[in-house]
Structure formats: C-alpha cells, structure tokens
SEFI-332696 format. One record per residue (C-alpha): residue in one letter; x, y, z. Coordinates in Angstrom, 2 decimals. Layout:
+--------+---------+---------+---------+
: lumvex :      c1 :      c2 :      c3 :
+--------+---------+---------+---------+
:      A :       X :       Y :       Z :
...
+--------+---------+---------+---------+
***
This chain:
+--------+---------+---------+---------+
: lumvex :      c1 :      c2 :      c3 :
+--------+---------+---------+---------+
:      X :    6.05 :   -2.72 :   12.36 :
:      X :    9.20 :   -2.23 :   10.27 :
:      X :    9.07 :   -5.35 :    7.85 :
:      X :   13.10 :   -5.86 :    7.81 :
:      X :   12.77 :   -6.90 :   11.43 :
:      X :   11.15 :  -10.21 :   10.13 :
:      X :   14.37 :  -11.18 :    8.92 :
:      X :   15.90 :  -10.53 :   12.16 :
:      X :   17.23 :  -13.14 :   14.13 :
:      X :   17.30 :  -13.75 :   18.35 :
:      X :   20.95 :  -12.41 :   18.34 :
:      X :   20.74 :   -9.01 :   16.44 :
:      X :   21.70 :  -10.55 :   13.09 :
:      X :   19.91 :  -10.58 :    9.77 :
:      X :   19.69 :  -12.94 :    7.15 :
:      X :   18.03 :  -13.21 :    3.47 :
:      X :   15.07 :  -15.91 :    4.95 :
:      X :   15.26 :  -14.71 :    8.63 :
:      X :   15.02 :  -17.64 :   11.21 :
:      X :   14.53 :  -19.87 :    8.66 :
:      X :   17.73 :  -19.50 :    7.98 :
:      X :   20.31 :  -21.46 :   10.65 :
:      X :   22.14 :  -18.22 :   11.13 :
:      X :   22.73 :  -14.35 :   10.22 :
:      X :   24.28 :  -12.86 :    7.93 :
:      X :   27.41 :  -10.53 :    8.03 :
:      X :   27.14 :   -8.58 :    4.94 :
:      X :   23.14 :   -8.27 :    5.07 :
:      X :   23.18 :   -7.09 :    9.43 :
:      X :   25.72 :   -4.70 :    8.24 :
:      X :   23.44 :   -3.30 :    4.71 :
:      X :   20.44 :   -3.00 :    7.90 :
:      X :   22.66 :   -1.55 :    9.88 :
:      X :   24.00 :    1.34 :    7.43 :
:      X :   20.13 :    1.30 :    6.31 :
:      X :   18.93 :    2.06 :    9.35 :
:      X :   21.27 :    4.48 :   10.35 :
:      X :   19.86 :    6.45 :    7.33 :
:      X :   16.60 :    6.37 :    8.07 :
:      X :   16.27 :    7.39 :   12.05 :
:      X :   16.23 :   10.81 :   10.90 :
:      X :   13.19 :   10.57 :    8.92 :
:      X :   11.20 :    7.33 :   10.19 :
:      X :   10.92 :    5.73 :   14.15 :
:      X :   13.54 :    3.38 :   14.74 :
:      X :   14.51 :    1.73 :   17.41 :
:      X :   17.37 :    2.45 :   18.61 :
:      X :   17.92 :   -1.19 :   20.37 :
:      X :   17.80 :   -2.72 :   16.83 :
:      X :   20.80 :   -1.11 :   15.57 :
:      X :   22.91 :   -1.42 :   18.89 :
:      X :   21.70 :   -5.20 :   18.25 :
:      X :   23.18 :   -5.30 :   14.83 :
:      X :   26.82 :   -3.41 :   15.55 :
:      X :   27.00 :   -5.90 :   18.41 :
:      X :   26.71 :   -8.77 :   16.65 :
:      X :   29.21 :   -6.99 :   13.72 :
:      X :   31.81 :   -6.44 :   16.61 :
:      X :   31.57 :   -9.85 :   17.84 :
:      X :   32.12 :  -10.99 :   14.21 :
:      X :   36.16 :   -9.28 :   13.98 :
:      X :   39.09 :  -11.11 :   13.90 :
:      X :   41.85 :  -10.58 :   15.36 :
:      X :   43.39 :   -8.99 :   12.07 :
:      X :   40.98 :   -6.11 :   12.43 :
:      X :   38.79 :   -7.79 :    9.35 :
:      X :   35.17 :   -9.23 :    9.62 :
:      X :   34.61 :  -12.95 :    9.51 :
:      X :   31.92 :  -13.81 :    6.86 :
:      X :   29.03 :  -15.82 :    8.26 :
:      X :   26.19 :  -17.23 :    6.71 :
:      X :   25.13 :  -17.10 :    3.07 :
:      X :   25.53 :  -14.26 :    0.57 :
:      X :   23.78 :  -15.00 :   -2.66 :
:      X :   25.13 :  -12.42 :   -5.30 :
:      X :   28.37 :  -14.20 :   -6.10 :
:      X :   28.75 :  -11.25 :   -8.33 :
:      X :   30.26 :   -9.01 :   -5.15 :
:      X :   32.83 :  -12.24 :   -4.13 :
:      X :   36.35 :  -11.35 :   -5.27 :
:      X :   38.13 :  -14.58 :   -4.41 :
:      X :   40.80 :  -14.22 :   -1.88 :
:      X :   39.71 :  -10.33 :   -1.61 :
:      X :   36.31 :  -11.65 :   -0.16 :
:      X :   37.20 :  -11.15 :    3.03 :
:      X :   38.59 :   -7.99 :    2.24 :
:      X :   35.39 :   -6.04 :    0.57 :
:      X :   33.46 :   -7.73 :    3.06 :
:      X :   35.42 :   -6.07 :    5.93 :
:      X :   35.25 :   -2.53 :    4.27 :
:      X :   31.61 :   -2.87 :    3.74 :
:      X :   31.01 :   -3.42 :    6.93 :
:      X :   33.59 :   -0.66 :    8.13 :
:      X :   31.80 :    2.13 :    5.73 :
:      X :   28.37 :    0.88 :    7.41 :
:      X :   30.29 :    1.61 :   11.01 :
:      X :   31.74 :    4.75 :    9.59 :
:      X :   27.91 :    6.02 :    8.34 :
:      X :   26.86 :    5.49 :   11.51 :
:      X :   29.04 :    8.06 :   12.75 :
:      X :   31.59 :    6.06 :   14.81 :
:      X :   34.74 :    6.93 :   13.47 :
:      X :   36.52 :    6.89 :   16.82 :
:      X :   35.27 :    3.45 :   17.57 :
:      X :   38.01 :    1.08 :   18.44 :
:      X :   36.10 :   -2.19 :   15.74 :
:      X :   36.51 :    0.49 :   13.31 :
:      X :   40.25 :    1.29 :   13.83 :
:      X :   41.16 :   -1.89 :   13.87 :
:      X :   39.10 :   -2.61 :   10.63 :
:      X :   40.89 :   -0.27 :    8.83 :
:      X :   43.98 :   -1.05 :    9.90 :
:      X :   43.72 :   -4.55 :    8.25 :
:      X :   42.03 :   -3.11 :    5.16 :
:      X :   45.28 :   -0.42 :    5.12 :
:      X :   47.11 :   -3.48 :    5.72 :
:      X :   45.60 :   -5.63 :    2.75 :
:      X :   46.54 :   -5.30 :   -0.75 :
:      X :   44.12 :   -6.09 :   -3.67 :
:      X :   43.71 :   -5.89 :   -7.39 :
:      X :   40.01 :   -6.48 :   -7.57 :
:      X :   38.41 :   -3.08 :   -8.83 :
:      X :   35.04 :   -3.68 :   -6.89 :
:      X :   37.02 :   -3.93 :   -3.52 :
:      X :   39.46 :   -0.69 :   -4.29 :
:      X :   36.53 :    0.99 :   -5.31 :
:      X :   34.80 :    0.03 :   -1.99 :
:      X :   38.37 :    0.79 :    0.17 :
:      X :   38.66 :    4.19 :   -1.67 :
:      X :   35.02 :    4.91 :   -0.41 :
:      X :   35.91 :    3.78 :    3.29 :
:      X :   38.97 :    5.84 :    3.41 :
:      X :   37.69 :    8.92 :    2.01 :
:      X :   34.73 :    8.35 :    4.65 :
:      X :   37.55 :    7.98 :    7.46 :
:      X :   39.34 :   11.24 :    6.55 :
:      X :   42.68 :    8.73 :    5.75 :
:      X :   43.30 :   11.24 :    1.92 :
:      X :   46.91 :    9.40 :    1.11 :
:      X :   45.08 :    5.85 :    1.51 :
:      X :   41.77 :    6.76 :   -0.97 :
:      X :   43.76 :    8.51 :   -3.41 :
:      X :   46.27 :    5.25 :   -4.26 :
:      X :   42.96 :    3.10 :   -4.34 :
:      X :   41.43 :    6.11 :   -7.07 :
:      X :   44.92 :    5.87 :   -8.93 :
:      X :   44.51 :    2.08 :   -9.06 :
:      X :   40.96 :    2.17 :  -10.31 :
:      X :   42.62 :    5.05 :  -13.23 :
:      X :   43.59 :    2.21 :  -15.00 :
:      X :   40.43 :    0.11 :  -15.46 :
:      X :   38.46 :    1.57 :  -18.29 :
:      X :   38.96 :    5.26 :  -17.97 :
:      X :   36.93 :    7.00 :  -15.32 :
:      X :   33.62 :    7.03 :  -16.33 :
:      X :   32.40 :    3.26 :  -15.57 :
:      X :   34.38 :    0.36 :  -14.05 :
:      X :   33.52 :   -3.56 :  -14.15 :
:      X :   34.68 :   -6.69 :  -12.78 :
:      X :   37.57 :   -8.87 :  -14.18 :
:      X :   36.81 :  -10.74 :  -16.81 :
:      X :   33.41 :   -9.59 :  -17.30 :
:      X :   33.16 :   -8.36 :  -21.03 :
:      X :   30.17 :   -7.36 :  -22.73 :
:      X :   28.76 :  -10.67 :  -24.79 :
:      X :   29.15 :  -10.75 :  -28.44 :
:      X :   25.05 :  -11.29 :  -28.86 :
:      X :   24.05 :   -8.66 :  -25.95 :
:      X :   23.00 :   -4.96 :  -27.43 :
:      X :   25.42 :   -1.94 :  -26.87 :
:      X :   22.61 :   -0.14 :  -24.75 :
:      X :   21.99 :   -3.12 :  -22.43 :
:      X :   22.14 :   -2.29 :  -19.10 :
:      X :   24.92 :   -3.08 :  -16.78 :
:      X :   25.10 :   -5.91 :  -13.82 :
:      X :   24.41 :   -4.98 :  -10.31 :
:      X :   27.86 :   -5.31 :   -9.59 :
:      X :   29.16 :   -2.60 :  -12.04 :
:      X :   26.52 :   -0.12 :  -10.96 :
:      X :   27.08 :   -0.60 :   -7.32 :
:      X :   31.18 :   -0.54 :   -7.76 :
:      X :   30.88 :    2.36 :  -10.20 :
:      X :   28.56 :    3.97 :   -7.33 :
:      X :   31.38 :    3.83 :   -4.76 :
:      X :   33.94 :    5.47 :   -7.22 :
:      X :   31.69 :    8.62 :   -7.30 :
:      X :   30.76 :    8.18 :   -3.69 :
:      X :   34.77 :    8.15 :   -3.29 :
:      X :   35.31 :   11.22 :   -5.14 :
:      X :   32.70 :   13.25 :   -3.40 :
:      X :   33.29 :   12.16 :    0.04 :
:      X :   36.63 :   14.00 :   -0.21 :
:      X :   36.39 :   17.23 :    2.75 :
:      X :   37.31 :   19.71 :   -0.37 :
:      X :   36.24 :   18.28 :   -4.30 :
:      X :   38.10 :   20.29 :   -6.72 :
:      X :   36.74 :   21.37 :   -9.95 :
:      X :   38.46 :   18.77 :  -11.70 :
:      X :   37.38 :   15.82 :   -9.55 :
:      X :   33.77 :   17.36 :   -9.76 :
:      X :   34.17 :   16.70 :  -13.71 :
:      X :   35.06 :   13.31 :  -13.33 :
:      X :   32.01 :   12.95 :  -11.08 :
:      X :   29.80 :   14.83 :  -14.05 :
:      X :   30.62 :   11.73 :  -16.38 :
:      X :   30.39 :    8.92 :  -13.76 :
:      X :   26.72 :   10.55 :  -12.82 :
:      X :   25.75 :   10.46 :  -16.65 :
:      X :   26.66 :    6.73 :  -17.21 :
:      X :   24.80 :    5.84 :  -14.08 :
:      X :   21.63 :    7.91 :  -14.96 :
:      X :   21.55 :    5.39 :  -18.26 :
:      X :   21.66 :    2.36 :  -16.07 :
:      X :   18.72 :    3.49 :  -14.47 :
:      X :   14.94 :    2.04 :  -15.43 :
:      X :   12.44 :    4.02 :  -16.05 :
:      X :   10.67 :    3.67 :  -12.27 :
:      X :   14.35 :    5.32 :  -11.36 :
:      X :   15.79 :    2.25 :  -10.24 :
:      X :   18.15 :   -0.32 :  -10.78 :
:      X :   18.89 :   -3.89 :  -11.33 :
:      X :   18.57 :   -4.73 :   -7.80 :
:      X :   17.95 :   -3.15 :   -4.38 :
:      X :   21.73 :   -3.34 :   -3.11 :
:      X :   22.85 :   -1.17 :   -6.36 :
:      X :   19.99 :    0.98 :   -5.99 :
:      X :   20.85 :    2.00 :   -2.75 :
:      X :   24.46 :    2.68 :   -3.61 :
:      X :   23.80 :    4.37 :   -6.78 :
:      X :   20.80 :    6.81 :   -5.63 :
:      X :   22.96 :    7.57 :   -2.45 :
:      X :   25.54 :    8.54 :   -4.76 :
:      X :   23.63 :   10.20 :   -7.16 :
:      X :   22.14 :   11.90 :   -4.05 :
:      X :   25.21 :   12.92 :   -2.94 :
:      X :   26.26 :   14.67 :   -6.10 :
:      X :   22.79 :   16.36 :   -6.74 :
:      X :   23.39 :   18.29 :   -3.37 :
:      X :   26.84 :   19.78 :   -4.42 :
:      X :   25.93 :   20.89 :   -8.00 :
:      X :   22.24 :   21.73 :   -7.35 :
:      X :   21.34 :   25.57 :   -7.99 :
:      X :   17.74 :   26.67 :   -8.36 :
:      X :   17.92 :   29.98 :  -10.37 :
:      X :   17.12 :   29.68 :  -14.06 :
:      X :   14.06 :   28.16 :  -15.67 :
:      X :   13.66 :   26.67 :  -18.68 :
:      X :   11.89 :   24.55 :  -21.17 :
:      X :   12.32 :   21.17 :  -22.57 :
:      X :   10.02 :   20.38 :  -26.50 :
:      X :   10.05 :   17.51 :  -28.05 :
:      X :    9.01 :   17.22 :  -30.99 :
:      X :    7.15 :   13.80 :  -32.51 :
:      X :    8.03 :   12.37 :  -36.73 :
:      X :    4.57 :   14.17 :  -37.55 :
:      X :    5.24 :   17.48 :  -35.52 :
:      X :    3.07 :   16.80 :  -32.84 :
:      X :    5.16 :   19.21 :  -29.60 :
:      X :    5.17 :   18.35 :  -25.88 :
:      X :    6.84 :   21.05 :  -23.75 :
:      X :    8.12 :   20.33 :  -20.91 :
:      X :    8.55 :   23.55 :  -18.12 :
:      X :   10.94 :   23.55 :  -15.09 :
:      X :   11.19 :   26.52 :  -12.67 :
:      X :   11.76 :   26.71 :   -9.15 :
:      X :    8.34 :   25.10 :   -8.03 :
:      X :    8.74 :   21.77 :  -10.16 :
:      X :   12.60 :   21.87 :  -10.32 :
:      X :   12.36 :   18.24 :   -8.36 :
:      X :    9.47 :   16.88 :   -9.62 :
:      X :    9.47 :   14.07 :  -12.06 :
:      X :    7.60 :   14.74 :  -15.58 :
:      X :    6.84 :   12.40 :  -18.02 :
:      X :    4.77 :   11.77 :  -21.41 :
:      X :    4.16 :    8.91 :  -23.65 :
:      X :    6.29 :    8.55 :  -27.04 :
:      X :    2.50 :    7.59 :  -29.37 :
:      X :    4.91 :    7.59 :  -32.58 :
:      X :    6.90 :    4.42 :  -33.05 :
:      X :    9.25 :    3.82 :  -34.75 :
:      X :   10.15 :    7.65 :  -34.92 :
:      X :   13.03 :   10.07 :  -34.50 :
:      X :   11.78 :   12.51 :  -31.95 :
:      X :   13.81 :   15.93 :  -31.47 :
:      X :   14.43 :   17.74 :  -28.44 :
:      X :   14.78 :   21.16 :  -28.13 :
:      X :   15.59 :   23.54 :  -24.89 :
:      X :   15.30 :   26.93 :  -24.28 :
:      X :   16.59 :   29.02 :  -21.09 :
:      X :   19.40 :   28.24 :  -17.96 :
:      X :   19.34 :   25.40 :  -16.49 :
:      X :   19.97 :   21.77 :  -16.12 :
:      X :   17.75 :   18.83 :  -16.72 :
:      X :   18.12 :   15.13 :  -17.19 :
:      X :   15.87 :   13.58 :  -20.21 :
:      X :   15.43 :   10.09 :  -19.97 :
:      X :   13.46 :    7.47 :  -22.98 :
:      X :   11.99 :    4.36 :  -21.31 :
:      X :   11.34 :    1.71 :  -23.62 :
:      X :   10.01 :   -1.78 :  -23.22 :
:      X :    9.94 :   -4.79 :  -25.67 :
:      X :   10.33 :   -8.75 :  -26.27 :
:      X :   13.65 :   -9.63 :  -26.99 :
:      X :   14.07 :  -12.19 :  -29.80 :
:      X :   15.49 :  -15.56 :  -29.16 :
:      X :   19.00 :  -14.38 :  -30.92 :
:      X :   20.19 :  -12.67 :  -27.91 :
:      X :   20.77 :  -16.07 :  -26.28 :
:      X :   21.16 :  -19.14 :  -28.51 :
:      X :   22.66 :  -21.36 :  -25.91 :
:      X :   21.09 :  -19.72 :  -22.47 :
:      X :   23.41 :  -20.38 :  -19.65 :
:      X :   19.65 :  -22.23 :  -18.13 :
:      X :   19.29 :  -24.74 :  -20.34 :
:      X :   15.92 :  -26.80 :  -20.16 :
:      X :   15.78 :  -30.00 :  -21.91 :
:      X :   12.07 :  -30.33 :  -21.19 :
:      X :    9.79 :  -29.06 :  -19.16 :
:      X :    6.17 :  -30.88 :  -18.57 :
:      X :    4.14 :  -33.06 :  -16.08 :
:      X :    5.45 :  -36.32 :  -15.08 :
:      X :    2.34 :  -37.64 :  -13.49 :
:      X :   -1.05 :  -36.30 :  -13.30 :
:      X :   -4.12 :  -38.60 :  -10.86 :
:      X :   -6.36 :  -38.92 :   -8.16 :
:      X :   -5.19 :  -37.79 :   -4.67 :
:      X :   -6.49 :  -40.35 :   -2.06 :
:      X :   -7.93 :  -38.18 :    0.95 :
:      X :   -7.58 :  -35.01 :   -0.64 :
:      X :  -10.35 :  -32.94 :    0.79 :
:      X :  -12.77 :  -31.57 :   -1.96 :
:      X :  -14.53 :  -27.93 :   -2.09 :
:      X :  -16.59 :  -26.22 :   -4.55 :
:      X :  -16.37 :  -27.16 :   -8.34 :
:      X :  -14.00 :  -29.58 :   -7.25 :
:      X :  -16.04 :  -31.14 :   -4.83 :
:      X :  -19.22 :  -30.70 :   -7.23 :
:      X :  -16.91 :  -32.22 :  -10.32 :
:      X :  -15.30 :  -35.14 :   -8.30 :
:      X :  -11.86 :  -33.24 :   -8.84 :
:      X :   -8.61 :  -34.56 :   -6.91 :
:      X :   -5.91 :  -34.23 :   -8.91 :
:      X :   -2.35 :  -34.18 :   -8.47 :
:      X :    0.33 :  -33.21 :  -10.86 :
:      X :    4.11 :  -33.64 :  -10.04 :
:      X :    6.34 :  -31.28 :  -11.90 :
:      X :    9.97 :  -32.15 :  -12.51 :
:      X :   12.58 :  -30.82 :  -14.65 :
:      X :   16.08 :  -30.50 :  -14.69 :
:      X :   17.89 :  -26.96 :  -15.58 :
:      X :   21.24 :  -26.65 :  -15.55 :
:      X :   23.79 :  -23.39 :  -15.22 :
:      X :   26.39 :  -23.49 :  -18.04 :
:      X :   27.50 :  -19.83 :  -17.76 :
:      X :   30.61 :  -18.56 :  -17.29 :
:      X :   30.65 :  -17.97 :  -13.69 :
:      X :   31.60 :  -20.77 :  -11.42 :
:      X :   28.24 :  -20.87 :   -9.92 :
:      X :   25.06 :  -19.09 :   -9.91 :
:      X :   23.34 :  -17.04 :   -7.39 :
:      X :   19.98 :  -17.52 :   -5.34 :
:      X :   17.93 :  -18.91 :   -8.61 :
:      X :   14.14 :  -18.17 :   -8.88 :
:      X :   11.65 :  -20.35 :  -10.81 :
:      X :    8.60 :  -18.65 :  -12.22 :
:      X :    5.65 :  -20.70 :  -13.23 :
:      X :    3.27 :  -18.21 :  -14.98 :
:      X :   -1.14 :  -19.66 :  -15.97 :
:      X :   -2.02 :  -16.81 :  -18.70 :
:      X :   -5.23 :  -17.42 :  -17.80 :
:      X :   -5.84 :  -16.92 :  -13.77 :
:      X :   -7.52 :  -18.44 :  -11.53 :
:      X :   -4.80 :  -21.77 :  -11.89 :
:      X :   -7.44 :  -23.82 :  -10.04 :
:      X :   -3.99 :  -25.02 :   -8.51 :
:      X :   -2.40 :  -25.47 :   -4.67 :
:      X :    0.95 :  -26.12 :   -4.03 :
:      X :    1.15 :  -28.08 :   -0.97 :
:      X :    3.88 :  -28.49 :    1.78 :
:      X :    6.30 :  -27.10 :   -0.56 :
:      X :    8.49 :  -25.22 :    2.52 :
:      X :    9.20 :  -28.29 :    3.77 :
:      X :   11.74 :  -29.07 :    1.08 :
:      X :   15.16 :  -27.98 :    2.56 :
:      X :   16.01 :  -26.44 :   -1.31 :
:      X :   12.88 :  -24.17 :   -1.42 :
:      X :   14.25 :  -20.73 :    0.28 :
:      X :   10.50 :  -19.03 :   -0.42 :
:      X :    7.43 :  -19.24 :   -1.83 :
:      X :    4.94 :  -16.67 :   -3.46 :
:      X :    1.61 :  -18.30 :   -4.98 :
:      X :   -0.47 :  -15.26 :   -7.13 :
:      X :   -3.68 :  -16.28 :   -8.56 :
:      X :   -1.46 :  -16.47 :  -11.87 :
:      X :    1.79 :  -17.28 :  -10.46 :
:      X :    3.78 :  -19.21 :   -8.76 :
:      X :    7.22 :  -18.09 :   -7.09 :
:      X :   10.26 :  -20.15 :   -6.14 :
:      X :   12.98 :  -19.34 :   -4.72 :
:      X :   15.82 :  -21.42 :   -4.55 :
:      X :   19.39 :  -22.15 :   -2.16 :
:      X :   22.52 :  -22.59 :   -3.50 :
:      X :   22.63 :  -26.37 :   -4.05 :
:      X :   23.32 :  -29.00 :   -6.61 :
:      X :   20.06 :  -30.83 :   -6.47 :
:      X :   16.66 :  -31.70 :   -8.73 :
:      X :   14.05 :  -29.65 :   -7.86 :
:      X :   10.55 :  -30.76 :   -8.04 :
:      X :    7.28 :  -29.93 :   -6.72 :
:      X :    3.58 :  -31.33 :   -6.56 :
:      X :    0.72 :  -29.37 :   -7.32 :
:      X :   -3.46 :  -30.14 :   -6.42 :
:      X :   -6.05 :  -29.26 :   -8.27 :
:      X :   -8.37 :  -27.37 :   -6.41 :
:      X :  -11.24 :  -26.82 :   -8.81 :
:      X :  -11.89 :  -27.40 :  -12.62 :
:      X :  -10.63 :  -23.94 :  -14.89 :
:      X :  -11.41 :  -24.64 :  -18.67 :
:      X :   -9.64 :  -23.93 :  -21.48 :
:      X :   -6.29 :  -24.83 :  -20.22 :
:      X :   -3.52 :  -22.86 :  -21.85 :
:      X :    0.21 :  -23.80 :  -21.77 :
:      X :    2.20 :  -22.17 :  -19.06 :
:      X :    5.30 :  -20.62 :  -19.25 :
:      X :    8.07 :  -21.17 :  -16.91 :
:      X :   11.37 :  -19.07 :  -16.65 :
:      X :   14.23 :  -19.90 :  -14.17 :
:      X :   17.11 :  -17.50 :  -13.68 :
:      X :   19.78 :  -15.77 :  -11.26 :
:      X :   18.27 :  -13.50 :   -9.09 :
:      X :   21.26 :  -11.63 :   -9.31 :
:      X :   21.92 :  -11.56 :  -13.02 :
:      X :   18.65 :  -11.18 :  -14.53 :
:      X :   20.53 :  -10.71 :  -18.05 :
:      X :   20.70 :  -14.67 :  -18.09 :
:      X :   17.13 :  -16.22 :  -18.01 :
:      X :   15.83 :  -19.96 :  -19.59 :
:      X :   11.81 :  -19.96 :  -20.54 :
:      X :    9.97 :  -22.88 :  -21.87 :
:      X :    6.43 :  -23.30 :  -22.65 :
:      X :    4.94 :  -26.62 :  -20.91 :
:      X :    1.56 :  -28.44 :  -20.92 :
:      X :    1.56 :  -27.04 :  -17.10 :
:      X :   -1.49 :  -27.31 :  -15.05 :
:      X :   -3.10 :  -29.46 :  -17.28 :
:      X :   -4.37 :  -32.96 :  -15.78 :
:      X :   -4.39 :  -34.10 :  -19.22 :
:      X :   -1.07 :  -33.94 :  -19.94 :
:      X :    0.66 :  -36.57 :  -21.03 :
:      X :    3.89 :  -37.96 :  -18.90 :
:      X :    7.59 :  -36.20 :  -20.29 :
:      X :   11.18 :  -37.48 :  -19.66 :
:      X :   11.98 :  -35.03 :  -17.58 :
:      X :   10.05 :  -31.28 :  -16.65 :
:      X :   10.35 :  -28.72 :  -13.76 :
:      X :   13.22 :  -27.51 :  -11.26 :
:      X :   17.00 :  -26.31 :  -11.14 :
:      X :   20.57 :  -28.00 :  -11.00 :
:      X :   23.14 :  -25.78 :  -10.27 :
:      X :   27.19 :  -26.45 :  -11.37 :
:      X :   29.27 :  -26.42 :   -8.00 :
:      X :   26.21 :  -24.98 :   -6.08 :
+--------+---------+---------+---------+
***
C-alpha cells in the first residue's frame, strides 16, 4: 500500500495529517499529484488516485483562471503576500503541465491569469518562468528570467528581505525556500526546447551552488526542496552527461596517508566515499585523466551557543510542574511490583521572536539519554493543538498547529528506570531548522521539584 494515500482524504484531496485534518490541501494534492505522475513509470499506481487529485484541483479554479488556496500550508517560507495566490496557482499549473496536459482547458485558463498577474516576488517569477518554459510560452519565461537577472546575479536567488545573519557561518546552508526557488531557475533554463551554450553556463554555476546545499545523505533541508532540486539537478545531469574518459581522484591526508578514488564507465554513477581520520587537517586533492566528478566533504559538529544569543524560541524554563500518584492508573511489571503510579505534567511556555511574522508547523522534541523513559504519554491526540505524535523508547515527538496557545502535556510512569538523567528538550520550525531553542530540564524525574513555568510552544500571530 502506497503510504501517501493515508493522507488522502474521501474527496481526492491530500492534506499534511490526512482526515484528521477538516479538509485537503491545495498545494500538497497538487505536490501528490506532480509526484505521482513521476512515479507511474517506475512503481504501480493507480491511476484513479491521480484522476482523484486533478479533479479536486479543477474544482478548486476560480473564475480568474487561478487556484483557490484551501486548507493549511505550514512553510510560511513559500507565502509571498498578495503573490500567494499567484505561486500557488503556477505550482499547481506546472504539476498539470508534468502530467502532460498541456491542452487541458484548467490549464489554459491557469496560465492565462498567471500571464495576466504581475509580481515582484523572486520565488513566484522563478516558479512562473518554470511554468512557461514548461508550456512552450518562450516571450513569457524569458521576461520572468530577465526579472530574476537582477536579484543576486545568476548563480543563487533568495527571498526579500532574507539576509544572511550577522552570527550565522558563511558556509551555512541555505533555507528550503532558496534551494527550492533557486531549483526552478535552473529547471527554467533547461526546460527551454533548444539551451544554448551560454544558458548551459549559467546552469553550470546554479548546479555548483546547489550541490553545496546538499547534506551528505544527498539531500536537502526538507523533502519539498529535495524534490525540486534533485529533479533539477536530474535534469541537467542528462544534458551534460558523457561517459568516455576515466579518471582518478587522490587525496591526500596532513601525514601523507593517499586514498584514490577511480571512475570509469562501470562506476561512473555510483557514489564513493571514505572517512577524513585526520582532524583538524588540510587534505589535498589531486586528479588525473578526462572527466568530470563532483567531490563533496561532509562534516558534522556541535555548534556553540554564540551562533544564537537570543534564539528566536526563547524558553524561560522548562521543568515539571507537578509530579504524584495517579488514582486508577492500572499497574504492570516493576511498576506494579514497586507500587509506581506516577504522573508528571509538563508545561512551559516558548515563544517565537524571529523575524518572520509567524512560524511554521513547530515540533517539540523531548529526548531521555538514557532509554527505556519508563514513561507513557496518554490521550495526548485528543488535544486539538497536537497535529502528531511519535513516542521512541528515547523520544518523544510533537508536532504542533499553527496556533497561539500553551502547550502542555501529562506523562505516566510506567515502571521505575534508575539513575534519572536530565532531559533535553528542543522546539523549533519544522521549516527553518536554522532557528532551534534547547533547554536541559529535570524531565522524567518524579522527584522533581515544581518550576514556574516548563514545557510547550506559544506562537506570535499563529
């Protein structure tokens, strides 16, 4: 069974809980939509599911030609204001245009309206240049690539008013947003019937930045850039590939230790990779033959508490608020043998000073370093704030609507786990992981001692 259908609702629409949600989602039934369309080559699918979706899309049109939104959309990153509408329309236009519907009268009207809309954001002129190259309309993409000249060069773009911080490290990775918008540049460019050898250049440098974005799993910062950015990437690997030449790769350790790294036609795809033993260390890197190759360093570390003085998550504190006996609560191994019924309510009070207007969908993390917790968390769906839940043996997963409430939850101790350790919680935007809040609490610990205030989320204007 093909696991996105569990967040598909009665009426061909998707949405980011499914049914629990009170209805689907325009932008996510058109991301299945283009997704699925992409995938009946290679996998089963059924081809009622995607008639479902473009349905429910073509029910969703105004008049104008444009898409209504409808239901929730949690990165805020991708909402441009009055051009909301707008990218949301061509989104769901390229998805119709993937498919391979380009005579379809929802998709002629669409892009009349988007022909028909005027808009300075760069993510939606980035998108618009995309569609139109897609629908063969050559006038219309290239005075959406001449607009996006003029926002930092052509080799990355970024939203408005989003600067790098003071604080944040040169070699930081981008936002989703950025990746995905710079994505549809390049997809723009290539999606042109004839790409010259200029425009091919351009790509070359977009391609480059991207491939730094990238983790070191190949990846990105979320899945809706990753899709965008491999299918890009994808797209440009299949007009510059060639597979004569091989060639070697040696790098070259502080202490001279050599790894060689050989490419020829029967590993020319393949992904190789070897541990850097030697840090800190300047490594060289050598290459001998024809070819081409992409070397990537993946690096990992704990960043110091400098990069964010004043986190946009504040926590003022973070503890139990109660800890006893639960009357009734039923009682099973140690717990049972101990006498152990305890209840600890969690409270605490984060709030979003950021920049943005509002966050995103916001995820608490509340992390034992010493599994099993010895913990339940009971009847915590039932809250209307708590989107989804994910309980590990040394975790515990929240996820979080859009609302300006205090979160709290109770949890019952199931059996007795010694040596207690401090937990650590983090809370931060699903969305824009760059901006997290930790503190250490006294958590699962029916000893603690009561605190003013402890564990959940208030969100500014949402």
């Amino acid at each position: 069974r093909n696991p996105r259908l569990l967040y598909k609702h009665d009426d061909g629409s998707y949405s980011a809980f499914g049914k629990s949600d009170s209805t689907g989602n325009t932008w996510l039934t058109a991301f299945v939509l283009k997704s699925f369309g992409q995938a009946r080559a290679y996998v089963a699918i059924e081809e009622q599911h995607i008639t479902d979706a473009l349905q429910w899309l073509r029910q969703r049109q105004k008049k104008s030609g444009c898409f209504r939104s409808t239901g929730k959309l949690f990165n805020n990153a991708l909402q441009g204001g009055v051009s909301d509408e707008l990218s949301l329309s061509a989104y769901v236009t390229a998805a119709m245009l993937e498919l391979g519907l380009p005579t379809e009268p929802t998709v002629n009207s669409a892009l009349k309206c988007l022909g028909a809309s005027p808009t300075e954001n760069p993510y939606t002129q980035a998108l618009l240049a995309y569609v139109f190259g897609l629908a063969g309309l050559r006038e219309q993409q290239e005075a959406q690539l001449q607009h996006l000249a003029q926002h930092k060069g052509q080799l990355y773009w970024q939203r408005k008013g989003k600067a790098q911080e003071p604080s944040e490290p040169s070699w930081a990775a981008a936002a989703p947003a950025e990746v995905e918008m710079t994505a549809y540049v390049l997809l723009a460019y290539l999606s042109q019937p004839s790409v010259s050898p200029a425009e091919l250049g351009t790509a070359s440098r977009i391609v480059r930045w991207l491939c730094k974005q990238q983790n070191p799993y190949g990846g990105f910062a979320s899945t809706q850039d990753t899709v965008v950015a491999l299918q890009a990437l994808a797209k440009y690997a299949a007009l510059t590939y060639g597979d004569n030449g091989d060639f070697t790769v040696t790098v070259t350790s502080p202490t001279g230790t050599v790894q060689d790294f050989v490419l020829d036609s029967s590993n020319r795809l393949v992904l190789q990779r070897a541990a850097l033993a030697e840090l800190p260390g300047t490594y060289r890197l050598q290459t001998r033959g024809q070819g081409c190759a992409l070397v990537q360093v993946g690096t990992a570390w704990a960043p110091s508490a400098a990069w964010h003085t004043e986190p946009p998550f504040p926590a003022e504190a973070l503890g139990t608020v109660g800890t006893g006996a639960v009357p009734g609560l039923g009682r099973t191994g140690a717990a049972r043998r101990e006498g152990i019924a305890k209840s600890t309510l969690w409270l605490c009070t984060c709030r979003y000073s950021g920049e943005r207007p509002a966050t995103n969908m916001v995820v608490i993390e509340v992390r034992s370093p010493h599994p099993p917790l010895g913990y339940h968390i009971p009847q915590l769906k039932r809250q209307n704030l708590v989107k989804k839940v994910e309980v590990q043996p040394d975790q515990v997963t929240i996820y979080l609507d859009k609302e300006e409430k205090t979160f709290s939850f109770r949890a019952q101790q199931d059996f007795l786990v010694s040596n207690l350790q401090p937990a650590t919680v983090s809370l931060y935007d699903y969305y824009e992981t760059g901006e997290p809040c930790r503190a250490v609490s006294p958590a699962w610990s029916p000893a603690a001692h009561p605190c003013p205030s402890s564990c959940g989320h208030q969100d500014r204007d949402g």
